[in-house]
C-alpha positions as CSV (number, residue, x, y, z in Angstrom):
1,X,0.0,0.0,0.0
2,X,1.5,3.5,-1.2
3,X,2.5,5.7,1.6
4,X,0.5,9.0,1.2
5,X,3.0,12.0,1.5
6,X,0.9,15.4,-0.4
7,X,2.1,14.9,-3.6
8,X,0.3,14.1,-6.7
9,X,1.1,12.1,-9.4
10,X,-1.0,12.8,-12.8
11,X,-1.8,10.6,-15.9
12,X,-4.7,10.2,-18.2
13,X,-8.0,7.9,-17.9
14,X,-8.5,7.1,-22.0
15,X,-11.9,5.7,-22.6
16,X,-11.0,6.7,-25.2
17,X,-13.6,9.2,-26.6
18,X,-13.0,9.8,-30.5
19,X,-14.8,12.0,-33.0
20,X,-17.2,10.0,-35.7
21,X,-15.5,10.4,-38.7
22,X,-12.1,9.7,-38.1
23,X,-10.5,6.6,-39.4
24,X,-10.7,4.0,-36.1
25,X,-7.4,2.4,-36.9
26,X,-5.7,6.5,-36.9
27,X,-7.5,6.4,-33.8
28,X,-6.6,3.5,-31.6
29,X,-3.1,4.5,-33.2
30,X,-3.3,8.1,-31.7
31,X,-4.2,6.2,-28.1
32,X,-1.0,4.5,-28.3
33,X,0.7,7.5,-29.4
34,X,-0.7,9.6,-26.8
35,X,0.4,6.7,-23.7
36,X,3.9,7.0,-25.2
37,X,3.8,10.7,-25.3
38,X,3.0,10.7,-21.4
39,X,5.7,8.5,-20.7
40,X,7.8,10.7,-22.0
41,X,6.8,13.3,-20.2
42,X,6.7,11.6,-17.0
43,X,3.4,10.9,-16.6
44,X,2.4,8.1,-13.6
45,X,-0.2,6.6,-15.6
46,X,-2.8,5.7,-18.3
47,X,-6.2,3.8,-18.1
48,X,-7.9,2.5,-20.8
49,X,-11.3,1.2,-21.2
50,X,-13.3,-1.4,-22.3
51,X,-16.6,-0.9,-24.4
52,X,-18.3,-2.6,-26.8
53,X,-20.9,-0.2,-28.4
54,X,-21.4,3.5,-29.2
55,X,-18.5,3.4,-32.1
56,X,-16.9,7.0,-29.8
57,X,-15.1,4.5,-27.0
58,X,-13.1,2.0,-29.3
59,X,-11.1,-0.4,-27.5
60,X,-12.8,-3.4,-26.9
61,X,-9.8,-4.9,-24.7
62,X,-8.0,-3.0,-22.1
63,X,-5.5,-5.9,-21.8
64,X,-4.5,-5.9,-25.8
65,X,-4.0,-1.9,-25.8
66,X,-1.7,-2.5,-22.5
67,X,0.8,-5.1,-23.8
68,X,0.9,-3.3,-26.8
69,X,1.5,0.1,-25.2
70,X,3.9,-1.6,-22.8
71,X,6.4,-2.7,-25.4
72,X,6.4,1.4,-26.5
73,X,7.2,2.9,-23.0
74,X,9.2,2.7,-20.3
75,X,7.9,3.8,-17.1
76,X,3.9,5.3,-17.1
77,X,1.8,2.5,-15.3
78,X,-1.0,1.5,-17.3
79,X,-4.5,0.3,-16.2
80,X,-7.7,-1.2,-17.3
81,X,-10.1,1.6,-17.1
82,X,-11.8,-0.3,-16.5
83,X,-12.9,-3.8,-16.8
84,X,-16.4,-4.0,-16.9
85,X,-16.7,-7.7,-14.6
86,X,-20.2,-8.9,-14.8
87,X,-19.4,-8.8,-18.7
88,X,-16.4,-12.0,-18.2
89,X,-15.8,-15.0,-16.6
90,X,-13.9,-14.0,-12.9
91,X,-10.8,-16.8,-13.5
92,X,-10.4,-16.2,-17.1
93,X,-10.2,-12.4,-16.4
94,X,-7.9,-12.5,-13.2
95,X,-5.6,-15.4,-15.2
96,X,-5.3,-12.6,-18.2
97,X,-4.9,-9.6,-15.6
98,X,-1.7,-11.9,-13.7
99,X,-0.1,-12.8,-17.4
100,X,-0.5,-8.9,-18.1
101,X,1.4,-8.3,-14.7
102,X,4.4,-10.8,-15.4
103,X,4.6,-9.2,-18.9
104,X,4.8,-5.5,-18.0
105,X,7.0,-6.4,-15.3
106,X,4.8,-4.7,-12.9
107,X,3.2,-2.1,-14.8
108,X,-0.2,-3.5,-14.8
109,X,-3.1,-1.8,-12.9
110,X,-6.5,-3.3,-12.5
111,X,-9.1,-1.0,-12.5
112,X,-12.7,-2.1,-12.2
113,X,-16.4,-1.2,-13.0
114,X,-19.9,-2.7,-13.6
115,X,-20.0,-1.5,-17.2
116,X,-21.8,1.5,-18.4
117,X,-23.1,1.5,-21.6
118,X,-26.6,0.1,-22.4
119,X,-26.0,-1.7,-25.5
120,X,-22.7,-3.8,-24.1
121,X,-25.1,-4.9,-21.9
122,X,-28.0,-6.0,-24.1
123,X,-25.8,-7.5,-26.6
124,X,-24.7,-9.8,-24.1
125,X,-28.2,-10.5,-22.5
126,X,-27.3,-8.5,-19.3
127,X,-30.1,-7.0,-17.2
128,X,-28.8,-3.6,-16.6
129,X,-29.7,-4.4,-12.9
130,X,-27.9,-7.4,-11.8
131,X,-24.3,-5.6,-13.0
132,X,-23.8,-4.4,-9.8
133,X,-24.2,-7.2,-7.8
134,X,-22.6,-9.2,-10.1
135,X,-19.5,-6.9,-10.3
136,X,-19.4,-7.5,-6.1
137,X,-19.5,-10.9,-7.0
138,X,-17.2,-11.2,-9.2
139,X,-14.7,-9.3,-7.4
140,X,-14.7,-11.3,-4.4
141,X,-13.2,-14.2,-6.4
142,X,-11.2,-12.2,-8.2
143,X,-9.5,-10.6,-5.1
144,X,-8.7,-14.2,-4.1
145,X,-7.5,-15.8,-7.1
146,X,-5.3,-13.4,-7.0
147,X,-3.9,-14.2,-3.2
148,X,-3.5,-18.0,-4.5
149,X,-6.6,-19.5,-3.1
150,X,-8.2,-22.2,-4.7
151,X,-11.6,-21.0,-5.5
152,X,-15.1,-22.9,-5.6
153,X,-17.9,-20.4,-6.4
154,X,-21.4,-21.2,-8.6
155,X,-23.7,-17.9,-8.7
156,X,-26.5,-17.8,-11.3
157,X,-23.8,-16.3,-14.4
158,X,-20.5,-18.2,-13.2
159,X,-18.9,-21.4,-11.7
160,X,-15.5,-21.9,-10.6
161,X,-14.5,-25.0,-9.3
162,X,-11.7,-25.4,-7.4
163,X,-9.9,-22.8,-9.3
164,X,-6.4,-21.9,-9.1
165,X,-4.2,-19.5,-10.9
166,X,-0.9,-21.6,-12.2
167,X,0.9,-18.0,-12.1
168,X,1.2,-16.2,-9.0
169,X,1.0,-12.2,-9.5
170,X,4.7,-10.7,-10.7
171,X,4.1,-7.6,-8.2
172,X,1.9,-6.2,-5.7
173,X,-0.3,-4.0,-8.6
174,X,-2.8,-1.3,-7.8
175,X,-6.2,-2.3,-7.7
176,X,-9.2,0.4,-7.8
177,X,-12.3,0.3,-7.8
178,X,-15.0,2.7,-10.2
179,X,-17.2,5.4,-8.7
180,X,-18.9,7.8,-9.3
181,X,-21.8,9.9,-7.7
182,X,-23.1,7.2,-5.5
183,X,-21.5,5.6,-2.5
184,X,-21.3,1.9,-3.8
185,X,-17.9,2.6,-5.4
186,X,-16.3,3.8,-1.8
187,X,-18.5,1.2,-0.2
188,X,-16.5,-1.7,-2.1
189,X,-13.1,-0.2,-2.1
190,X,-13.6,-0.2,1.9
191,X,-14.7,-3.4,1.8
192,X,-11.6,-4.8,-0.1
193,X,-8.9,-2.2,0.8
194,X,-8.3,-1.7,-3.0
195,X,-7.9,2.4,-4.5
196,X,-10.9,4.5,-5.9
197,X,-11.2,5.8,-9.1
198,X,-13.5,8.8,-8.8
199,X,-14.8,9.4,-12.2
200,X,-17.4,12.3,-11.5
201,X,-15.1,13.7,-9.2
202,X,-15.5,17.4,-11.6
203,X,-19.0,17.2,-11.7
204,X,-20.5,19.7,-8.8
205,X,-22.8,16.8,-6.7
206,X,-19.5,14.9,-7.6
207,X,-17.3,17.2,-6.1
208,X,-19.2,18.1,-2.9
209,X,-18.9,14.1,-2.1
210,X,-15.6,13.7,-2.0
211,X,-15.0,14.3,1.4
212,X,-17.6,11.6,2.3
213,X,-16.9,9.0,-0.2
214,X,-13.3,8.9,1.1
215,X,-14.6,8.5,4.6
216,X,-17.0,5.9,3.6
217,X,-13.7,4.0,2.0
218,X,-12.0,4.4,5.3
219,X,-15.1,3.4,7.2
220,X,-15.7,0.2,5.6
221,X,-12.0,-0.3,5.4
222,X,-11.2,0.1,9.1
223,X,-14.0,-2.3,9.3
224,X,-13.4,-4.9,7.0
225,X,-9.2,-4.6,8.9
226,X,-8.0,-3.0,5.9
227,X,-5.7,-0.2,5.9
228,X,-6.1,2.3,3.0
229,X,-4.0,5.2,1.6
230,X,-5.2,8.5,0.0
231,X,-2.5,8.0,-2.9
232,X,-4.3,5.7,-4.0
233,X,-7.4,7.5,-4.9
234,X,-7.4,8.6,-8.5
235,X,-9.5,11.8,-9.1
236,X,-10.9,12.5,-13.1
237,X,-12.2,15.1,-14.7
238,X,-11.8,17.0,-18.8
239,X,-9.0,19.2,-19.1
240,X,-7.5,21.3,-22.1
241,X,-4.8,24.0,-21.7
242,X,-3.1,26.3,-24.2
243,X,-1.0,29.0,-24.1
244,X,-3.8,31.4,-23.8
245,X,-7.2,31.1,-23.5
246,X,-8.2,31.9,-26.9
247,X,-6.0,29.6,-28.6
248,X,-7.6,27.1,-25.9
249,X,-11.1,28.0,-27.1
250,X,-9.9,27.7,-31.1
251,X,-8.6,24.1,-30.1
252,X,-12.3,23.1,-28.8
253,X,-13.8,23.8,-32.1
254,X,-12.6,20.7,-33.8
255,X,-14.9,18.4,-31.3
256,X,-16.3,19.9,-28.1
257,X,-19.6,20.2,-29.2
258,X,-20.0,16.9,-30.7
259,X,-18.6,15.2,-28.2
260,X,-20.6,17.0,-25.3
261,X,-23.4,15.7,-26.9
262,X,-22.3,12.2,-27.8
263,X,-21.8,11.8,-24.5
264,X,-25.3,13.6,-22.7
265,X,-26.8,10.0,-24.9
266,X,-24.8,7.8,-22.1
267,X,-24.0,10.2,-18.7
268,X,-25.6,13.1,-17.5
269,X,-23.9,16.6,-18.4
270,X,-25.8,19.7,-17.5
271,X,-26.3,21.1,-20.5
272,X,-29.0,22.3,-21.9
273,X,-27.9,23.1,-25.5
274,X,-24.8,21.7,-27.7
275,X,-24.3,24.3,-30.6
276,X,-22.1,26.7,-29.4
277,X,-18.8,25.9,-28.8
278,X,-18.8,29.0,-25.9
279,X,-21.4,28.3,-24.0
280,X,-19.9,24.9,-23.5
281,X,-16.7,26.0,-22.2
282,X,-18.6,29.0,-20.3
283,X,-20.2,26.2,-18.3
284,X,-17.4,23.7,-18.0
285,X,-15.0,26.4,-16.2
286,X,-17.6,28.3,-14.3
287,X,-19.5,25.0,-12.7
288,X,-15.8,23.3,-12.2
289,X,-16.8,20.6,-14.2
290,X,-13.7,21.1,-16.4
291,X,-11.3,23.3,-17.4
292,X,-10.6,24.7,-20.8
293,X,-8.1,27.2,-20.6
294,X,-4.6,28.0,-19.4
295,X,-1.9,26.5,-16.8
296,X,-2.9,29.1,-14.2
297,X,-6.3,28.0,-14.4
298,X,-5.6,24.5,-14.8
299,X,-3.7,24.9,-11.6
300,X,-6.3,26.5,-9.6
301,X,-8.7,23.4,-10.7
302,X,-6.5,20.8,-9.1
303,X,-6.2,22.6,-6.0
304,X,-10.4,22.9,-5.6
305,X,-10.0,19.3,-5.6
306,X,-7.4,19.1,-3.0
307,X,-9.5,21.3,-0.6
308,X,-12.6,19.8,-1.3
309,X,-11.4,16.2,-0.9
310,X,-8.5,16.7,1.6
311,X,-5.9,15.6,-0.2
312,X,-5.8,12.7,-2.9
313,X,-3.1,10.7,-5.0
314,X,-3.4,11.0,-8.1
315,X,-5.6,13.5,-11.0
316,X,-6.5,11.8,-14.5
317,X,-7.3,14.0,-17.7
318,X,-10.4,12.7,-19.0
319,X,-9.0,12.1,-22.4
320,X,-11.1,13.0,-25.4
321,X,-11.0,14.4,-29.0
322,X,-12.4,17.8,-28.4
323,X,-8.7,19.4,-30.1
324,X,-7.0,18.2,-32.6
325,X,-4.7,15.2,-32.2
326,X,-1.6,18.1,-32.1
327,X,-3.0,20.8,-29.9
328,X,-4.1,18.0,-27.3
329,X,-0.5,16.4,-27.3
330,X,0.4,20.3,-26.8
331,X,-1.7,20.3,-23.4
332,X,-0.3,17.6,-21.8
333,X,3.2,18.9,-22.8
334,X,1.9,22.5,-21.3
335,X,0.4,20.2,-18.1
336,X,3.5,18.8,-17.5
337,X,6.1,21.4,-17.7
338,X,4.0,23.9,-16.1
339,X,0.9,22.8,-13.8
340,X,2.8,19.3,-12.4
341,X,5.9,20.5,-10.6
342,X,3.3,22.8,-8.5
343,X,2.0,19.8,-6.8
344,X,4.6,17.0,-7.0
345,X,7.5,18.4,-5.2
346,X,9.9,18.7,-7.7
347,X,10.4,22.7,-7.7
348,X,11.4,22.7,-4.3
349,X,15.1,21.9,-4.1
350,X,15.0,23.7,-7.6
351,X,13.7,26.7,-6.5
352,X,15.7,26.9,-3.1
353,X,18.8,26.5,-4.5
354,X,17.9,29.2,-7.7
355,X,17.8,31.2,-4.2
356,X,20.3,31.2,-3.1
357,X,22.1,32.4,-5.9
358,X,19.9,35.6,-6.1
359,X,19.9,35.9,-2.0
360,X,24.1,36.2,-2.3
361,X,23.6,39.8,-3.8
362,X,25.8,39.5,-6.0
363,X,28.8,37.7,-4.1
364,X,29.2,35.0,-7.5
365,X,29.9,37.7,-9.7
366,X,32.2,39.2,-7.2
367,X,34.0,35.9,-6.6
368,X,34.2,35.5,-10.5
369,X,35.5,38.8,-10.9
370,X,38.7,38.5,-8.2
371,X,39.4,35.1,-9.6
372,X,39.7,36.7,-13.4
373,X,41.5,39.5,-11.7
374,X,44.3,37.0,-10.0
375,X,44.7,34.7,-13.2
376,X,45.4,37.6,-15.3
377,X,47.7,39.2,-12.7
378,X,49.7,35.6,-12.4
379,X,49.4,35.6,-16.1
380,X,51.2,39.3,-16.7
381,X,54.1,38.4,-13.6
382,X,54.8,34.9,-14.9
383,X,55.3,36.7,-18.7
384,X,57.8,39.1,-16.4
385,X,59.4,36.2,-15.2
């Protein structure tokens, strides 16, 4: 369990959300592109999801887009984001999830969720109100395939019997549980002592429960004799940043609107209209629901969230198309060299000892100058000599 210390790592939660119209295979390239772009930039992490429908969120398997991405970086951890459970079979997801582990030497995070969209659902004959329970269920056997127990289990979707994983986990990975605006998501991280992946963490309602969803994990934790650690609760929410605020605003035109709306078909937004590229970002940065914009205000964003949730682990972009595949490269770049070091500690030592060297008034240049002042003089009396 990660030691929580006040500093935050950052990374990207890619569903991935891609404008209608553009070539799918460009598009599951850009993903990868993107992953290796934050791992160059020192990005923590990257989880990708799993849908099935919608033809906007095209990955259909988190676990092929993460050995792939795997073999192009080097460091960013990189998470299923997340497995939707009551749509597989417990063992033959866990046994996948452990080979992923051994292959990304330790890489591999395990997010997981119920599943969201209708239609995955339907297709596979899922009543939209057994995913729940059936994600709990599923879980639970999950969570101890993974310690090495042999596992018999028969519920009304599954059987296991006497189940065993022939590969032991390579590492200790993160495990998080989805939530959102409702207290399940806490309830079941408690319970298991995994991390929390707060999805609506942007949204107002979302926002306001923060403070209470981490004390019901810590509730139920405590409870269940789990110990649990704020850096490993992951908050998400959109982001864009530009050098100014008008070349921010030029960036959304590509696919805010559209993509606002594609997504008001699956999740509540808010909004009340999706034709006007302003008003959308209007109510994005004044509600706090996002951020479209500049460094600054970027930065002010993911300190609301500190205050309002005392303190997390982690911030995810909620990575979409609304810019161009360029300009939203750009923002991460901007993100990174700018909005990061304000929260992960790295400017300290930096800035201290750039301090110092302005707090000597001078005494460098001074030194400097004597020393010149001495060589030449040696200089001129050993050309005496």
């Amino acid at each position: 369990m990660a030691q929580y210390d006040g500093r935050l790592r950052f990374g990207a939660f890619v569903p991935p959300h891609h404008k209608v119209g553009l070539d799918p295979t460009v598009g599951l390239e850009n993903d990868l592109t993107l992953i290796e772009h934050l791992d160059r930039l020192g990005y923590a992490e990257a989880w990708i999801g799993e849908h099935h429908s919608s033809g906007v969120e095209t990955i259909a398997s988190p676990e092929v887009m993460i050995a792939v991405a795997s073999q192009r970086t080097t460091h960013i951890k990189l998470g299923t984001g997340v497995s939707s459970l009551p749509y597989h079979h417990p063992f033959m997801l866990a046994d996948r999830i452990v080979m992923l582990d051994h292959l990304t030497r330790g890489r591999t995070m395990f997010g997981v969720g119920p599943g969201q969209l209708l239609e995955d659902a339907s297709m596979l004959g899922i009543d939209p109100s057994t995913q729940r329970p059936r994600m709990e269920e599923s879980l639970d056997v999950i969570l101890r395939l993974f310690r090495g127990e042999t596992v018999t289990e028969k519920t009304d979707w599954f059987t296991c019997q006497d189940a065993v994983l022939q590969l032991a986990p390579y590492s200790d990975f993160d495990i998080a549980v989805a939530g959102a605006i409702s207290p399940s998501g806490p309830k079941l991280a408690g319970i298991h002592g995994t991390g929390l992946l707060s999805l609506a963490a942007s949204d107002p309602v979302g926002t306001e429960r923060l403070a209470e969803h981490w004390a019901i994990v810590e509730h139920e934790a405590a409870t269940a004799g789990h110990t649990v650690s704020r850096a490993n609760w992951r908050l998400m929410g959109p982001m864009h940043v530009a050098e100014t605020r008008e070349q921010a605003r030029k960036d959304m035109e590509y696919g805010l609107c559209w993509l606002m709306e594609s997504l008001s078909h699956v999740t509540p937004t808010g909004l009340d209209r999706f034709d006007d590229v302003d008003h959308i970002i209007g109510y994005l940065n004044d509600t706090g629901r996002g951020v479209i914009g500049t460094p600054d205000m970027a930065a002010a964003h993911v300190q609301r969230l500190i205050d309002a949730s005392g303190g997390f682990g982690c911030f995810l972009f909620r990575d979409s198309d609304y810019a161009p595949f360029p300009a939203k490269l750009r923002s991460y770049q901007l993100f990174a060299e700018e909005v990061a070091p304000r929260f992960n500690g790295r400017l300290k030592s930096v800035e201290a000892s750039n301090r110092r060297v302005f707090d000597s008034k001078g005494a460098g240049v001074t030194a400097t100058e004597r020393s010149q002042a001495e060589a030449a003089a040696r200089y001129a009396q050993r050309r005496k000599g």
